[in-house]
C-alpha positions in Angstrom: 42.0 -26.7 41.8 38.4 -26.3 40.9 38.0 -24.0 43.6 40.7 -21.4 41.7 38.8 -22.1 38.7 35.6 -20.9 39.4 36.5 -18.3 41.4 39.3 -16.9 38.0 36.1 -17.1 36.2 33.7 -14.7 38.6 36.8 -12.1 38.8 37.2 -12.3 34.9 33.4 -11.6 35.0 33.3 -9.3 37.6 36.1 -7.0 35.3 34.1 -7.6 32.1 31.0 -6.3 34.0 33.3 -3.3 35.4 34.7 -2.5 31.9 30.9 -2.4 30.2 29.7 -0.5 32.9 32.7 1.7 32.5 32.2 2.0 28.9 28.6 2.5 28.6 28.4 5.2 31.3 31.3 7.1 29.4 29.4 6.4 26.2 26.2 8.1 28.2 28.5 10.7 28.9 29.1 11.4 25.4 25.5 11.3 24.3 24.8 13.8 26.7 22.4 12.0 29.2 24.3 11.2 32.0 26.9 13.4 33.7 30.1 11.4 34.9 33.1 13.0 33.5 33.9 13.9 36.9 33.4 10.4 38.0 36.4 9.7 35.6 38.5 12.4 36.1 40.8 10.4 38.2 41.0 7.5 35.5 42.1 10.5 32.5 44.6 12.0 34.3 45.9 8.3 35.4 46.1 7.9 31.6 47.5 10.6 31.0 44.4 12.0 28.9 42.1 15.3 29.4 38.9 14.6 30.0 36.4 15.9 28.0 35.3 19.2 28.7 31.1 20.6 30.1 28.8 19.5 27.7 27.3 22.4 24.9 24.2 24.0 25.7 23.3 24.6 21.9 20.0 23.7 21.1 21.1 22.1 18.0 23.2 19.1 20.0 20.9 16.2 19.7 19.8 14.2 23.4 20.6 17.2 25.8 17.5 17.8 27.4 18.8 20.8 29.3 19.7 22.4 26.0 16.6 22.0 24.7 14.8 23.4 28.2 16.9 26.4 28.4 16.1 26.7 24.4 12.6 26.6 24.7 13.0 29.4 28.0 14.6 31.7 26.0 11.8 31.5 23.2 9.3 31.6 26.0 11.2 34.9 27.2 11.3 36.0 23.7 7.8 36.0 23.2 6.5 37.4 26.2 8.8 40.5 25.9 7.7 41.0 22.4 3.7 40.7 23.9 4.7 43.4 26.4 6.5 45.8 23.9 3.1 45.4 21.8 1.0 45.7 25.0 3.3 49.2 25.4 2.8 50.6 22.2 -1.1 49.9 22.6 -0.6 51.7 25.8 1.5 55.0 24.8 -1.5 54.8 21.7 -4.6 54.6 24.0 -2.5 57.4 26.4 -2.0 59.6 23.3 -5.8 59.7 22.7 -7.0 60.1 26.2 -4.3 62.9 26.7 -6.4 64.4 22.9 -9.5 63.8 24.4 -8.9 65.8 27.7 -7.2 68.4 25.3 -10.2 68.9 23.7 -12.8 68.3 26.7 -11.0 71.3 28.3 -11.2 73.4 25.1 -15.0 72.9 25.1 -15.1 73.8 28.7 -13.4 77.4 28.1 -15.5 78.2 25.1 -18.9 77.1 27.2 -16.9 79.0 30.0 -16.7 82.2 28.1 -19.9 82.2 26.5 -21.6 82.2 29.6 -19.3 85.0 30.8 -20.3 86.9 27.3 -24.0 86.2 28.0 -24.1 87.5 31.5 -22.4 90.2 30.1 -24.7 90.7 27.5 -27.4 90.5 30.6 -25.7 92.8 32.8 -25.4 95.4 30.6 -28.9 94.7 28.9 -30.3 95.6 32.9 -28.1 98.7 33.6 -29.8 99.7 29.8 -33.0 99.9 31.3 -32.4 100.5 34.5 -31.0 103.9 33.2 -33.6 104.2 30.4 -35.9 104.0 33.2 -34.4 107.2 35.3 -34.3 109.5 32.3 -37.9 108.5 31.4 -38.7 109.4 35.1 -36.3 113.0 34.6 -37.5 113.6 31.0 -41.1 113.0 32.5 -41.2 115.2 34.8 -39.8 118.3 32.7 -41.6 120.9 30.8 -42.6 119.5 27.4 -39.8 122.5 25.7 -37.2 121.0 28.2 -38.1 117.6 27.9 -37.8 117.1 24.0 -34.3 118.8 23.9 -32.6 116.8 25.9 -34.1 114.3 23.8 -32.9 115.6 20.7 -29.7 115.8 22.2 -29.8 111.9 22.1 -29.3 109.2 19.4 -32.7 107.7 17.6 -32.3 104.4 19.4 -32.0 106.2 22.8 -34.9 108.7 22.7 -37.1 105.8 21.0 -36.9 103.6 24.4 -37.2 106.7 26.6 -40.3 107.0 24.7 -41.2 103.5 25.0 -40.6 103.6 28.3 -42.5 106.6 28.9 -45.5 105.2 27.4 -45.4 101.8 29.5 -45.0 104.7 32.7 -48.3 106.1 31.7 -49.9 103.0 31.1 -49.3 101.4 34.2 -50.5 104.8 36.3 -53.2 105.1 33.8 -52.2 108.8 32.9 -52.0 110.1 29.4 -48.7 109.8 27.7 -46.7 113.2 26.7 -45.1 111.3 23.9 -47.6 112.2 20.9 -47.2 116.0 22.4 -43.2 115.9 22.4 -43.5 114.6 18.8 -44.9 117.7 17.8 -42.5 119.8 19.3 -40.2 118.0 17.7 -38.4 119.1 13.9 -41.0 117.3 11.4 -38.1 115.3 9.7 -36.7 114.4 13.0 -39.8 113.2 14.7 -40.8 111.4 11.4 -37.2 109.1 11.1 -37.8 108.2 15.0 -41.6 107.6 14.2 -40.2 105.5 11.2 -37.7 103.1 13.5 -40.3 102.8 16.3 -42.5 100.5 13.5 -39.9 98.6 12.2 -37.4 97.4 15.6 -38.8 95.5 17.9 -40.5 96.9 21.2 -37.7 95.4 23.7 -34.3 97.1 24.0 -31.3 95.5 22.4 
């Protein structure tokens, strides 16, 4: 009879440990720290209850962790999209200037461009200048004084004054006398006096 006894007493126990078990894993359940409501579906629907349903993901439940990972993800996400919108703008800013830059790198280029294109203009035509003044001091040269000084007068002053200059530099450099003095005086007094005038006042080299 003892026997039966003792061994009523370790199944009463044995229930009892069951039942708190039961309990405190379904009380866990609750709290959101351990999972089992699958453990106990069969024990619900036995009863004739619905078991309770996933637990919420809010951040605001207290004790579930995985809320609170996923919570502090999305911040995490949140954050580094708003760094890489800021690191965009910074970008379509520092683009804007390069793209302002190169704008106005290439607008100094053309105008360096063209001013080199005006001043070898400038020195092309300067050479032809003399390289003709230099042929009609050769023709005008080599004319009869009478011929020679009207075809000059048939010129403008700043013409027939580098003819003349030029004229001169010929009969330097063959160490001949120059005919310019001479063609002066064949020339109208008022005429030969205003290209006289111009010759001391404008500089020696053509323009």
């Amino acid at each position: 009879m003892a026997g039966r006894g003792t061994l009523g007493r370790v199944i009463v126990l044995l229930l009892l440990i069951l039942l708190l078990t039961a309990g405190g894993l379904l009380w866990f359940d609750y709290l959101g720290i351990l999972h089992t409501r699958d453990l106990f579906s069969p024990v619900y629907s036995v009863l004739g209850l619905e078991p309770r349903k996933g637990v919420s993901t809010l951040p605001s439940e207290n004790g579930d962790l995985d809320a609170d990972r996923i919570a502090k993800r999305l911040e995490a996400i949140d954050l580094r999209s708003q760094e890489l919108d800021l690191r965009d703008t910074e970008l379509s800013r520092r683009e804007n200037e390069i793209l302002q830059m190169s704008q106005e790198l290439e607008d100094r280029t053309a105008g360096i461009e063209e001013r080199e294109r005006s001043f070898s203009e400038t020195v092309r035509q300067r050479e032809e200048r003399e390289t003709n003044i230099a042929q009609i001091a050769e023709y005008i040269n080599g004319m009869p004084p009478k011929n020679a000084v009207d075809n000059l007068l048939a010129m403008d002053d700043q013409d027939i004054i580098d003819i003349l200059r030029k004229v001169e530099d010929m009969a330097v450099a063959a160490g001949t006398n120059s005919s310019v003095a001479y063609w002066f005086s064949l020339m109208p007094p008022e005429r030969a006096a205003e290209i006289q005038r111009k010759m001391a006042n404008k500089p020696v080299k053509l323009p």
